[in-house]
C-alpha positions in Angstrom: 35.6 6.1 31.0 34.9 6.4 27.1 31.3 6.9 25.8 29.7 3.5 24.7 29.0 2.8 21.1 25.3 3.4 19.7 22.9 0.2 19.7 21.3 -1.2 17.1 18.8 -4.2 15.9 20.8 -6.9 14.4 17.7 -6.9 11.3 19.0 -3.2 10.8 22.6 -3.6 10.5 22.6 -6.1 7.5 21.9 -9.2 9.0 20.0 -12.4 8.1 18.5 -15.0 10.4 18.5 -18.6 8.9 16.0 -21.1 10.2 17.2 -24.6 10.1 14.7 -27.7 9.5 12.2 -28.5 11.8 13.4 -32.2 12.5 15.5 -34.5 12.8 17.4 -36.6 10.6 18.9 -40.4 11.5 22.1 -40.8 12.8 24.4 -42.8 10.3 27.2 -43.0 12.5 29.7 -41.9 9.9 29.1 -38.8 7.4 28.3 -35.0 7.7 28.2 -33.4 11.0 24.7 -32.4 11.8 25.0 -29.6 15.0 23.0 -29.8 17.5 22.3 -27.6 20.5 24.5 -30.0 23.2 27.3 -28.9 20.2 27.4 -25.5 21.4 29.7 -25.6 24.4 31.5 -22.1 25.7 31.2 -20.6 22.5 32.4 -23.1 20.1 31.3 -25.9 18.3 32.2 -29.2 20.2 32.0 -32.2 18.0 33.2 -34.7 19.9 29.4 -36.4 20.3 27.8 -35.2 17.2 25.7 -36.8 15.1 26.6 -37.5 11.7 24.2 -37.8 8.8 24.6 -39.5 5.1 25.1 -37.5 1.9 21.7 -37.4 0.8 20.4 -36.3 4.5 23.2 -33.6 4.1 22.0 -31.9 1.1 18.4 -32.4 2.1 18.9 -30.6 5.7 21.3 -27.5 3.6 18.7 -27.2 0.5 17.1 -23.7 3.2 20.3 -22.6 5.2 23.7 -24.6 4.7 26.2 -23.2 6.9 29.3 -21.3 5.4 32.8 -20.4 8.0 32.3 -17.6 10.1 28.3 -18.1 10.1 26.9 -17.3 13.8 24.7 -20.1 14.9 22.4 -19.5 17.8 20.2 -21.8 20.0 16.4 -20.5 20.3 15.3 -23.3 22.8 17.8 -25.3 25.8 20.2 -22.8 26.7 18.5 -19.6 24.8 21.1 -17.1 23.5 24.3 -19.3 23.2 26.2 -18.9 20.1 29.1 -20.9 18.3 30.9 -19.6 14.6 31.2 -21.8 12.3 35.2 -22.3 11.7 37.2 -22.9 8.6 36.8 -25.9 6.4 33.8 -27.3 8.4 31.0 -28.9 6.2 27.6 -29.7 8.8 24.1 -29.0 9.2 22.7 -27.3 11.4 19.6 -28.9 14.0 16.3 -28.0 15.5 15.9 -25.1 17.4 19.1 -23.6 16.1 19.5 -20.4 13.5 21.9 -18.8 11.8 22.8 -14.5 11.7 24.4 -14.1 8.7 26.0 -9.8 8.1 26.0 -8.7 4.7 29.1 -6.9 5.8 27.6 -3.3 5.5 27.2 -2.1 9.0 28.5 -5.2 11.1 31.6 -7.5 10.8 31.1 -11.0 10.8 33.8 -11.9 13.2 33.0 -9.1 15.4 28.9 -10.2 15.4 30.6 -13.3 17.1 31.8 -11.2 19.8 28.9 -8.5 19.9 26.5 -11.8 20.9 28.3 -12.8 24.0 28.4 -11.7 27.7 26.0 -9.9 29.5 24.1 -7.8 27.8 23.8 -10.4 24.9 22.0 -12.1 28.1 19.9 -9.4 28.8 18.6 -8.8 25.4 18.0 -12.7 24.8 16.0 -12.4 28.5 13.7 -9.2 26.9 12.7 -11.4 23.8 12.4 -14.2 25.2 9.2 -16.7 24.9 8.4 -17.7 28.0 6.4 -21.1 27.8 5.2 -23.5 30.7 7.6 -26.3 29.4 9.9 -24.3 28.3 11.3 -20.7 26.7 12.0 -20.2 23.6 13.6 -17.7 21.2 11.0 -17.2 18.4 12.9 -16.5 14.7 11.1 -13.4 13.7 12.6 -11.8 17.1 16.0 -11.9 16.4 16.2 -9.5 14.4 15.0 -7.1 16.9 18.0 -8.2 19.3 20.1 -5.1 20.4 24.2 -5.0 19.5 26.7 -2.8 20.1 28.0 -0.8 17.1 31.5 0.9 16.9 33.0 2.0 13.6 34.0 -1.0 11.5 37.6 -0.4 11.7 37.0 -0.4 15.5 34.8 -3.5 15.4 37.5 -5.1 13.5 40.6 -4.5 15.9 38.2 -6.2 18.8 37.7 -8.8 16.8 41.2 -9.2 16.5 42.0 -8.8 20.1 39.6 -11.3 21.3 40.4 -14.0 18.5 44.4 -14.1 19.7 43.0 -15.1 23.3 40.5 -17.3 21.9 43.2 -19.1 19.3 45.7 -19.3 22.2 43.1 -20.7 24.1 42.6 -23.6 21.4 46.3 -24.4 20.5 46.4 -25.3 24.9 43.4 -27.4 24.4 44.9 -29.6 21.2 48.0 -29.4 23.7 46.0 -31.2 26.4 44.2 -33.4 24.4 47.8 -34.4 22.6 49.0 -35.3 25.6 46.0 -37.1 26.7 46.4 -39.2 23.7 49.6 -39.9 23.8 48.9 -41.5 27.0 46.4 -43.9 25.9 48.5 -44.7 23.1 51.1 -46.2 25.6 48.3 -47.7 27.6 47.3 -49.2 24.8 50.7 -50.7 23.5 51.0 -51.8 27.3 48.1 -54.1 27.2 48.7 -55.5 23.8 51.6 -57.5 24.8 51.0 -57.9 28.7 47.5 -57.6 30.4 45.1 -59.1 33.2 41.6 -58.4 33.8 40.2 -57.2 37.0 36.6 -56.4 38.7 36.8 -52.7 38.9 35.6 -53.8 42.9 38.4 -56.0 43.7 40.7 -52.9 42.7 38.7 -50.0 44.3 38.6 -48.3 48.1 35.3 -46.7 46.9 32.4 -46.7 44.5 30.1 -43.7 45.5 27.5 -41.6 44.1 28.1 -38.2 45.0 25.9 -36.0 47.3 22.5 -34.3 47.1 23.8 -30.8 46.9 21.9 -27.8 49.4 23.5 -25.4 46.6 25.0 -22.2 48.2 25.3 -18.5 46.1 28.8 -18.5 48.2 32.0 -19.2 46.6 33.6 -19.7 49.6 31.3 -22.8 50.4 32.8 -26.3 48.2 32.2 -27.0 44.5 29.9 -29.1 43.0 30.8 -31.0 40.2 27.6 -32.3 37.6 27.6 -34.0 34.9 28.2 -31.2 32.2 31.7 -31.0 33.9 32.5 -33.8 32.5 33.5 -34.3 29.0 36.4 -35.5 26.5 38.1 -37.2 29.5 38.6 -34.0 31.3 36.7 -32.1 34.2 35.8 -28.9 32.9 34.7 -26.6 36.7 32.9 -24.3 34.9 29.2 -25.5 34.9 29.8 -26.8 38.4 27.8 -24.9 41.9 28.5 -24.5 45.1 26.9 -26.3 48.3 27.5 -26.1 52.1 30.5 -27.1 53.0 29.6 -28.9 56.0 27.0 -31.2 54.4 29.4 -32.8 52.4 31.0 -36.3 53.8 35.1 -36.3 54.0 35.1 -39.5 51.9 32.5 -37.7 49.2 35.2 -35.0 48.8 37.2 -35.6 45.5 41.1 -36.8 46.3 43.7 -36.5 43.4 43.2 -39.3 41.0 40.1 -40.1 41.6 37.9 -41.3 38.7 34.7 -39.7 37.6 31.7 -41.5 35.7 28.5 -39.8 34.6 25.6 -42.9 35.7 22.1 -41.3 34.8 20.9 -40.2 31.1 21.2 -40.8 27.8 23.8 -39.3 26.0 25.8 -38.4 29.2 25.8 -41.7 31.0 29.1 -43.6 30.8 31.5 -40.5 30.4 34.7 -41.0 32.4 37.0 -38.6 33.5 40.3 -38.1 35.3 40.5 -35.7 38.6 43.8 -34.2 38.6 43.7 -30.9 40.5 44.0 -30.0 44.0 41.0 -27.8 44.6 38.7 -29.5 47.0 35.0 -30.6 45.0 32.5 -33.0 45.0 30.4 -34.5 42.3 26.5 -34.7 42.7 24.5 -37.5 42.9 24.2 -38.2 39.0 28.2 -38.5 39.0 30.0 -41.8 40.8 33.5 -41.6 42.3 35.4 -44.5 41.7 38.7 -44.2 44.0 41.4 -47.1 43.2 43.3 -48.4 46.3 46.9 -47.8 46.3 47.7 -51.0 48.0 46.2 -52.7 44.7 46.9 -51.1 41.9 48.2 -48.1 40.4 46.0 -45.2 40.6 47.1 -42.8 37.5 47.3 -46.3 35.4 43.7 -48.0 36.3 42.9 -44.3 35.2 43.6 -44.7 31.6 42.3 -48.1 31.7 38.8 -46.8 32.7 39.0 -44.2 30.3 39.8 -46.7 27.7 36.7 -48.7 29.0 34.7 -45.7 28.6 32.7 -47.3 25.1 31.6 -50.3 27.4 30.5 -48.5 30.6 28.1 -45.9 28.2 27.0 -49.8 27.4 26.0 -50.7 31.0 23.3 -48.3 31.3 19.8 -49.8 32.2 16.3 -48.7 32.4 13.4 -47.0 30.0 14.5 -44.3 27.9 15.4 -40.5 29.5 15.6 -43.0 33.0 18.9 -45.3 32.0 21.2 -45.6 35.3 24.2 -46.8 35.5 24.4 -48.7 38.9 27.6 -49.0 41.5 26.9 -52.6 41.9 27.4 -53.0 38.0 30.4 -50.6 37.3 32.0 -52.8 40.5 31.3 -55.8 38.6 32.8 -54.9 35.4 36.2 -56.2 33.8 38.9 -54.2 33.4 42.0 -55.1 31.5 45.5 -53.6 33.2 49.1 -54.0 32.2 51.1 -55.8 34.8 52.4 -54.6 37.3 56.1 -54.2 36.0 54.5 -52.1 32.6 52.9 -50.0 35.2 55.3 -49.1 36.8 57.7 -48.6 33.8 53.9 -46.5 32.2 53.5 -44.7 35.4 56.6 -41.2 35.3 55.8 -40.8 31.4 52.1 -40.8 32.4 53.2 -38.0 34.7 54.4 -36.1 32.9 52.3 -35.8 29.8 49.2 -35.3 32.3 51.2 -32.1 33.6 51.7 -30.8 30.6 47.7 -30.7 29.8 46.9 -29.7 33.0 49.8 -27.0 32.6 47.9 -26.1 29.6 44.5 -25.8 30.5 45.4 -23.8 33.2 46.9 -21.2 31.2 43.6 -21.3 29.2 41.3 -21.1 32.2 43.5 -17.7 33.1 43.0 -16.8 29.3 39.1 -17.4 29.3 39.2 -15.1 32.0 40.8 -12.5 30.3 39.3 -12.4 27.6 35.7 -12.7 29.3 36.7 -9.9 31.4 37.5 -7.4 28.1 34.9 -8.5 26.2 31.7 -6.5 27.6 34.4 -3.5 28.3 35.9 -3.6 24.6 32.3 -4.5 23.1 30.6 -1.4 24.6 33.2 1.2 24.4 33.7 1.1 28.2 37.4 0.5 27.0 39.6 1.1 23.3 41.4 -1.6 21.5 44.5 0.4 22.1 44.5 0.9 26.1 44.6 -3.5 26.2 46.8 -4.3 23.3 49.7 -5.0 25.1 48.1 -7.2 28.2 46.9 -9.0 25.1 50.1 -9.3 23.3 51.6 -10.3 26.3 49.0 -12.7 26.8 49.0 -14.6 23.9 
């Protein structure tokens, strides 16, 4: 095993910490991109739901810290300690409770600093500063600074970088696979029910309209996966925020069967996502998620799919009750109106359906391997446990 590299505070090796404003600015709808901590999702910047602000909001949030590519952005409140770069050509503002470590490019490279602020001991050195409060902890500004990184020799710091990028861009060209094919899909859909369409309760057309199960969560892998609503997003069910609960506590009809359709039903901002289930690892959803399973005998499964993720604008609509409460109940997701081809489109929609949801899943496969890679070297390559040179190759190979 190699000797690890030295550590050293992040204020000592040449890097600034940039408070954002402390509030928040109206939504427009339309304009600048104004990050907020739900933005930061496995280490990137997802802006699929982010608020955008107008011009003058824009230059009025960037007047004390406006982001430039590359920037590290980090979350002091929520989920302490995660981090997101900004990437090229993106213009935003950055939210509440978020900061931004800027290196002067002395002692630390900027892309590395990405890399150095991720894993475990990233974790661990969060966990030592953190502000533990009754409500909830915090990450104060003036501690950041004091936050412990790994320091190899820039040249070093800069072939890491450079290792852990290719996974990381492979990793993104699967995902704008996916979601191309994805798209594709609801494009036909969509041509498919301009020229020949019926509408149908959801109810008439489904088996089963279920909220998932109270979960008696388990440490054991072994025992079934949980699904929740963070598993849920752009269409797709992401298993990586999910737990795991006793298998024998779990109903056989509660147990997710392929094509099966997910919707998020309680909370604002969450409530009304839909999403596909297309693998063949057994799951469940919790109780904040409802299965909506389409009968064969009725209607085509893969097809009713699409139309519910097409539908997903009006069912975040259907929510009901006071604010940080809103449900979304079965009885009123069964009641809704859903528009279908007929049944000769569908079955003329169904084989090219098929086989563009293959290819994403193909895709995001290969990245789920790749995340693991990569998460696996990182702590080893950050800390000096292993060289750039002894992984090169599995990387190359990789990618």
């Amino acid at each position: 095993m190699s000797d690890r590299w030295p550590l050293e505070e992040l204020g000592l090796l040449g890097v600034k910490v940039l408070d954002c404003e402390h509030k928040t600015p109206r939504d427009a709808g339309s304009g600048y991109p104004y990050v907020a901590i739900p933005n930061i999702v496995d280490g990137r910047l997802d802006l699929n739901s982010v608020r955008r602000i107008t011009q003058q909001d824009f230059e009025l949030w960037t007047r004390r810290t406006k982001p430039r590519q590359g920037d590290l952005i980090i979350t002091r409140r929520g989920r302490v300690g995660d981090t997101a770069a900004v990437p090229r050509g993106l213009e935003c503002a950055i939210g509440q409770n978020l900061v931004i470590a800027r290196s002067d490019g002395s002692r630390i490279d900027q892309r590395y600093l990405r890399w150095a602020t991720r894993g475990e001991h990233w974790e661990s050195e969060v966990d030592r500063l953190l502000n533990v409060g009754a409500v909830f902890s915090s990450l104060n500004v003036r501690d950041i600074p004091r936050i412990r990184v790994y320091v190899p020799p820039m040249r070093m710091q800069r072939g890491i970088a450079d290792a852990l990028d290719a996974l990381d861009d492979k990793i993104a060209v699967n995902e704008r696979i996916a979601a191309t094919a994805r798209e594709l899909g609801l494009n036909l859909v969509r041509q498919a029910l301009e020229t020949r369409s019926h509408e149908h309760e959801v109810g008439a057309l489904a088996e089963l309209i279920s909220r998932g199960v109270t979960p008696r969560y388990s440490l054991s892998d072994n025992d079934l996966l949980v699904l929740n609503q963070k598993c849920i997003r752009n269409g797709r069910v992401s298993l990586e925020p999910g737990r795991f609960t006793l298998r024998d506590k779990v109903p056989d009809g509660k147990k997710l069967r392929l094509h099966d359709i997910l919707v998020n039903s309680t909370g604002v901002g969450t409530l009304g996502r839909v999403a596909r289930w297309t693998l063949a690892r057994e799951c469940t959803v919790d109780t904040h998620v409802t299965i909506v399973r389409f009968d064969p005998a009725k209607t085509d499964q893969v097809c009713a799919g699409f139309a519910m993720l097409l539908a997903q604008p009006a069912i975040e609509a259907m929510g009901e009750g006071s604010t940080g409460q809103t449900e979304l109940s079965r009885v009123k997701l069964a009641g809704m109106r859903l528009r279908l081809p007929d049944s000769e489109a569908m079955g003329n929609l169904r084989p090219a359906l098929d086989v563009l949801e293959a290819r994403g899943d193909q895709a995001l496969a290969e990245s789920r391997d790749l995340g693991h890679l990569r998460d696996a070297l990182l702590p080893k390559l950050v800390s000096g446990e292993i060289r750039v040179r002894e992984v090169e190759k599995v990387v190359e190979d990789a990618t």
